[in-house]
Each structure stands twice: as C-alpha cells, then as structure tokens.
C-alpha positions as CSV (number, residue, x, y, z in Angstrom):
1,X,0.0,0.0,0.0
2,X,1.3,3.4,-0.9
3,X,1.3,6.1,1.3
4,X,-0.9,9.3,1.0
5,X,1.3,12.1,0.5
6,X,-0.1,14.3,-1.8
7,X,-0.7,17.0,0.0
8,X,2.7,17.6,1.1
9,X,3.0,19.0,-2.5
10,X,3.3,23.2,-2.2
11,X,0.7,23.4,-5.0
12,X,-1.7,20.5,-3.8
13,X,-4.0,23.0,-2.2
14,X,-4.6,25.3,-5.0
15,X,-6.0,22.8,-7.5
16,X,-9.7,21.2,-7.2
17,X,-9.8,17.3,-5.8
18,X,-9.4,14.9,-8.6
19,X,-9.8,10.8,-9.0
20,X,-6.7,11.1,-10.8
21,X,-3.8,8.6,-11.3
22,X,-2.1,10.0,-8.1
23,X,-5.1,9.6,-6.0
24,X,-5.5,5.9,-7.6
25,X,-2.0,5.1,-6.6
26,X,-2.3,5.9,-2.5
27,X,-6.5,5.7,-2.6
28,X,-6.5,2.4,0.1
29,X,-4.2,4.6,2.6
30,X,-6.1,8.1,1.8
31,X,-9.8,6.0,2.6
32,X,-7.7,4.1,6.1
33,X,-6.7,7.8,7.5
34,X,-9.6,10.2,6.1
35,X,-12.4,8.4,6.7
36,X,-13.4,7.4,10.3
37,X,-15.5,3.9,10.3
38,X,-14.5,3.3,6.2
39,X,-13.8,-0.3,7.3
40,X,-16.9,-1.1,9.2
41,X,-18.9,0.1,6.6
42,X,-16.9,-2.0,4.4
43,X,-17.8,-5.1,6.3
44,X,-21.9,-4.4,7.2
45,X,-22.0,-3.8,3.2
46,X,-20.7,-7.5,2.8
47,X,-22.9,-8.8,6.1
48,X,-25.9,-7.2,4.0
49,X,-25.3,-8.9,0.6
50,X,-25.5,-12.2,2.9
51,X,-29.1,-11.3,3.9
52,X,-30.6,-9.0,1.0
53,X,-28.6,-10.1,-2.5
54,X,-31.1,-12.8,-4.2
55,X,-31.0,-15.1,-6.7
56,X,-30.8,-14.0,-10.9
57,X,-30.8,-9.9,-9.5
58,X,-27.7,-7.4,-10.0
59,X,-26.1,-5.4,-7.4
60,X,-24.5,-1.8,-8.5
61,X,-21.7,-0.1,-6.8
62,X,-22.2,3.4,-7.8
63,X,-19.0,5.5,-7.5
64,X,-17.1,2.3,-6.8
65,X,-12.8,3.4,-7.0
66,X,-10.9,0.7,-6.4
67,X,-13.8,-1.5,-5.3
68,X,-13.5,-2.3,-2.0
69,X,-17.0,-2.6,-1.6
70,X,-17.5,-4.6,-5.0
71,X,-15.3,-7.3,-3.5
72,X,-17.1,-7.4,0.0
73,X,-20.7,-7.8,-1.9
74,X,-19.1,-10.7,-4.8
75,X,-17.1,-12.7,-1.6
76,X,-20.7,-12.8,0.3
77,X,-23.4,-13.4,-2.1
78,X,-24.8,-16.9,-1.1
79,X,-27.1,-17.2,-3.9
80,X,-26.8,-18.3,-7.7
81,X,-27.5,-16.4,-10.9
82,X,-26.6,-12.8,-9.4
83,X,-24.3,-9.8,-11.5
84,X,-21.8,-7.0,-10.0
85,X,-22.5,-3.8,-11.9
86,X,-19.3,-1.7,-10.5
87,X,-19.2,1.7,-12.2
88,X,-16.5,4.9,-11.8
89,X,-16.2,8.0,-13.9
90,X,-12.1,8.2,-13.3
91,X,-10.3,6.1,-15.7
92,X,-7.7,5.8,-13.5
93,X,-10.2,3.7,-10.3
94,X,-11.3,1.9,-13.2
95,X,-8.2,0.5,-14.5
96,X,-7.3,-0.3,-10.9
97,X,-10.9,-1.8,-10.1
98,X,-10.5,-3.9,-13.3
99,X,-6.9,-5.4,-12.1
100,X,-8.4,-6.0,-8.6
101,X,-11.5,-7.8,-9.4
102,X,-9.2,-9.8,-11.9
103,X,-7.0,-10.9,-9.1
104,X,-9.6,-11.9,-6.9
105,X,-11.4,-15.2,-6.6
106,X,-14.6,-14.3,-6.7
107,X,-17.1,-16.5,-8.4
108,X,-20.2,-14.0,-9.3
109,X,-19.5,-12.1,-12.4
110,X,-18.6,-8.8,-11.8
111,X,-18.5,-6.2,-14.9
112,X,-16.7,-2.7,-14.2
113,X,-17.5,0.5,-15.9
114,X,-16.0,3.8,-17.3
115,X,-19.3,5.4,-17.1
116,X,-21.2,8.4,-15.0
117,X,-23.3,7.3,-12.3
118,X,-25.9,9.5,-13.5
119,X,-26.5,8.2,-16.9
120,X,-26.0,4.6,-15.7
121,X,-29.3,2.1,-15.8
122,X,-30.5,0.3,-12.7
123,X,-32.4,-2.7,-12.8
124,X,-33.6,-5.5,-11.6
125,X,-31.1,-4.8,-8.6
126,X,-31.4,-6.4,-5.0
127,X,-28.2,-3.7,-3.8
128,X,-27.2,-0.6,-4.5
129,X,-24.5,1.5,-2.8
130,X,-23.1,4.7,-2.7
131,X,-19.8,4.8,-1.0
132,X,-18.9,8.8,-0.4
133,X,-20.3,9.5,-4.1
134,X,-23.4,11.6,-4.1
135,X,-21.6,14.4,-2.5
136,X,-19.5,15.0,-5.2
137,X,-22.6,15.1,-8.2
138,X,-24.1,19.0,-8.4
139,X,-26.9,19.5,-5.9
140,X,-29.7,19.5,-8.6
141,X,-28.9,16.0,-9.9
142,X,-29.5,14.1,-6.7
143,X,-32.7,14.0,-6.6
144,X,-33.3,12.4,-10.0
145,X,-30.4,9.8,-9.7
146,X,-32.0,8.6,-6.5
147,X,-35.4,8.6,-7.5
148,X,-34.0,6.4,-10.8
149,X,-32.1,4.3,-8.5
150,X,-35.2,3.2,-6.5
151,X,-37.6,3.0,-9.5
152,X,-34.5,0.4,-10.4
153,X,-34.5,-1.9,-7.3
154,X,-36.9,-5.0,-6.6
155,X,-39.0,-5.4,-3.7
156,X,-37.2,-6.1,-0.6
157,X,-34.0,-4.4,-2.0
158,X,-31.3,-2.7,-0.5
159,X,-29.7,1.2,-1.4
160,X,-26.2,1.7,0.7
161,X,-25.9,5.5,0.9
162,X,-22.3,6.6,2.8
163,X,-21.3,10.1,2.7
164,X,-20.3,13.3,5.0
165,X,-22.4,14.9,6.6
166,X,-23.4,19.1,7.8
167,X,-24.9,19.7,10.8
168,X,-27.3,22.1,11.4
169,X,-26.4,23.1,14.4
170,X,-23.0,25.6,14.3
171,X,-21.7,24.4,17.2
172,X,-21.7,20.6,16.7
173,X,-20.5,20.8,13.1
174,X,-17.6,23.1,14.7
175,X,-16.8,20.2,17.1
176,X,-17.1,17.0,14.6
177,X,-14.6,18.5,12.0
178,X,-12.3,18.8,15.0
179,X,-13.1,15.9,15.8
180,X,-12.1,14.7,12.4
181,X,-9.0,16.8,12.2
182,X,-8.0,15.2,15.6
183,X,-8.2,11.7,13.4
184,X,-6.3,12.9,10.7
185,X,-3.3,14.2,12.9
186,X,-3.5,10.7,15.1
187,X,-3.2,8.8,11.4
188,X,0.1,11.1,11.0
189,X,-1.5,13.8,8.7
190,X,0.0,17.2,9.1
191,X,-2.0,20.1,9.8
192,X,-0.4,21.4,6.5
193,X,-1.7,18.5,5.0
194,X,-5.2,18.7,6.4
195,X,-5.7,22.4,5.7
196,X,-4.6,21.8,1.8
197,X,-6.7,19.2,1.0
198,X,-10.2,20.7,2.7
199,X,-9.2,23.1,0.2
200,X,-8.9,21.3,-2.8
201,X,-12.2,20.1,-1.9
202,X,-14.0,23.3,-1.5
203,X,-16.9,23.5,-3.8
204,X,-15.6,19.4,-5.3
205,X,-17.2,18.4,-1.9
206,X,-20.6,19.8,-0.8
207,X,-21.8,17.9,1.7
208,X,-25.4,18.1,2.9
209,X,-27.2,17.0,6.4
210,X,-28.7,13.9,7.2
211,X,-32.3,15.1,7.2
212,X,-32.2,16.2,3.6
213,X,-30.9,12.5,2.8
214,X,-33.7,11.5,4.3
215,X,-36.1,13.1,3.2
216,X,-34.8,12.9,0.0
217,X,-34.9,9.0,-0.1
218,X,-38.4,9.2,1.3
219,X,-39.7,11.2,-1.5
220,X,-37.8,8.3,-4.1
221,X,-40.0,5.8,-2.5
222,X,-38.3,4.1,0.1
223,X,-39.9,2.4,3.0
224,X,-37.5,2.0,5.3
225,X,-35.1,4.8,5.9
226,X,-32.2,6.2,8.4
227,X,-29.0,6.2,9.6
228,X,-27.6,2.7,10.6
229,X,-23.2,3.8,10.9
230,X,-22.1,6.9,11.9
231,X,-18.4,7.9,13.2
232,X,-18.1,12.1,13.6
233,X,-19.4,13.6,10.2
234,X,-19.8,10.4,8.5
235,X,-22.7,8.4,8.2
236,X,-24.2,5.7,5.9
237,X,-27.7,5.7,5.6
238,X,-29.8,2.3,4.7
239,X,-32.8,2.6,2.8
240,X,-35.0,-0.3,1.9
241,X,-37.6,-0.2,-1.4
C-alpha cells in the first residue's frame, strides 16, 4: 500500500480534488486515515449482501474506485445467478478496479465500468451503494439519480448511501470536523496537509445534512429509511424499497 502524500505538495492546495492517477495510486491509505469507520462500513455492506442479494438480481456499486466494496458484496453473495455492476467515472479507479476484481477469486460475475453514475441504468437490482459519491454530483442531480435508483431496485432491496455529513447546528458541526481533524493528525497527517486538502475540496465536496438525505430518499419511495453507521461527520444511511 502506498502512502498518501499528496498533500505535502506546495501546490496541492490550490488545484480542485481529482480521482486522478495520483489519488488511484495511494486511494487504500487516503480511505484508512480520512475516513473514520470506512472499514466497518466495508464489512456491514458484505454482512448485507448475505441477507438481501437474491438469486438472478444485479447489485450496483455506484462510485465504486478501487472496489473495495465490490469485493465485499461478490465474496458474500450466497445465492446463484446474481451480476456486480461496479461503475467509476475516473479512468484511472477503473483500471485499478478492473486489475483488482481480476485478481480476486470471486465466483459472481462482476463487470466494471467507465461510465457516470448518472446516466447509468439500474435494474432488476437487489443492492445498491453509494460509497462517499453523491456528494461530489451538483446538488440539482441528486434527486433524480435517486429517485431512478429506487424506481430500479426490486422489492425487498437494499440502497447503501455513505457520505459526510453538515450539521445544522454551528456548534456541533464546529466540534465534529475537529473531531475529524483530531483523526487525521492521530493517522500522521499534518496540519499542512489537512488544511490543503479541505481546500482542494472546496466546492468538489458539498456535503449536505442527514435530514435532507432523508427526506430525500423518502420522497424516491423508500420504506425503510435512516441512519444505521455513523463515526463524527460520516454516516451511511440504509434505505429499503
């Protein structure tokens, strides 16, 4: 695993976030020390496909990088006849994703895709995530893509919707992004490093707060909404059609 050191870079700060080959290269290490609870998520995504993937459906992993989460849903599927839709706009995930899945020994066919989450079709699906990917689409093409993604899911199935989070309230969102800062620095970031990249993802980033995701996946259709992982400003969200 490389090491994240990007943002030790004098000009890092000044250019907008990109899924470029750079990030590619150290993305594992960037996800362990940016992203509080990333691996937990990881493994109750793979303890759901156990319980909600069934038989001759697809699954979609909707912004999926490197795949992590592709390979936690294909190594617990326990039913026959099932497809791994894994899509990414960034070339450079995708060639990664591609190498990984091929590598692994994973029976369920799995089928990765240079494509934009927005114009990709859902159906028949039994799972869908979102790993830290709806915040980066424009504000006014969330609602469609979910609504589309729900219209797209069977009865019974599953939407995985991770992201970061604002708070209404000035004072706890003050105290959660120290919070987060606080992890950063304990997972050997410098506060050089910290301050540079919340730059480059000003305006690439735009988080929103829990309430409008759920209100937001109500209004899609689903029945069975709220918050079910949550470490500082990052939550993942389960939603069942």
């Amino acid at each position: 695993m490389m090491k994240d050191q990007i943002f030790q870079d004098l000009d890092s700060g000044t250019v907008p976030f990109a899924f470029n080959e750079s990030v590619a290269a150290v993305f594992p290490d960037m996800l362990r020390r940016s992203i509080p609870g990333y691996d937990a998520t990881i493994e109750a995504i793979a303890a759901l496909a156990r319980r909600y993937v069934t038989a001759g459906t697809r699954c979609y992993d909707l912004g999926c990088s490197l795949g992590a989460a592709t390979l936690a849903v294909r190594r617990n599927i326990c039913v026959a006849d099932c497809e791994i839709r894994a899509i990414d706009l960034a070339p450079a995930m995708v060639a990664r994703c591609r190498k990984l899945v091929d590598e692994d020994r994973g029976t369920t066919s799995v089928i990765v895709a240079e494509a934009d989450v927005r114009d990709t079709e859902i159906s028949n699906a039994s799972m869908v995530l979102m790993n830290y990917t709806l915040q980066f689409l424009p504000l006014r093409d969330r609602p469609a893509l979910l609504s589309r993604i729900h219209d797209g899911m069977v009865d019974g199935g599953v939407f995985v919707l991770s992201e970061k989070v604002a708070n209404d309230d000035p004072g706890l969102e003050q105290l959660l992004v120290e919070l987060h800062h606080d992890f950063k620095r304990a997972n050997a970031y410098s506060d050089l490093e910290i301050a540079r990249k919340r730059s480059a993802l000003e305006n690439v980033l735009v988080p929103e707060t829990t309430a409008t995701h759920l209100e937001r996946l109500a209004t899609a259709g689903f029945r069975h909404c709220g918050v079910w992982l949550r470490y500082f400003n990052f939550i993942s969200i389960l939603a069942i059609r």
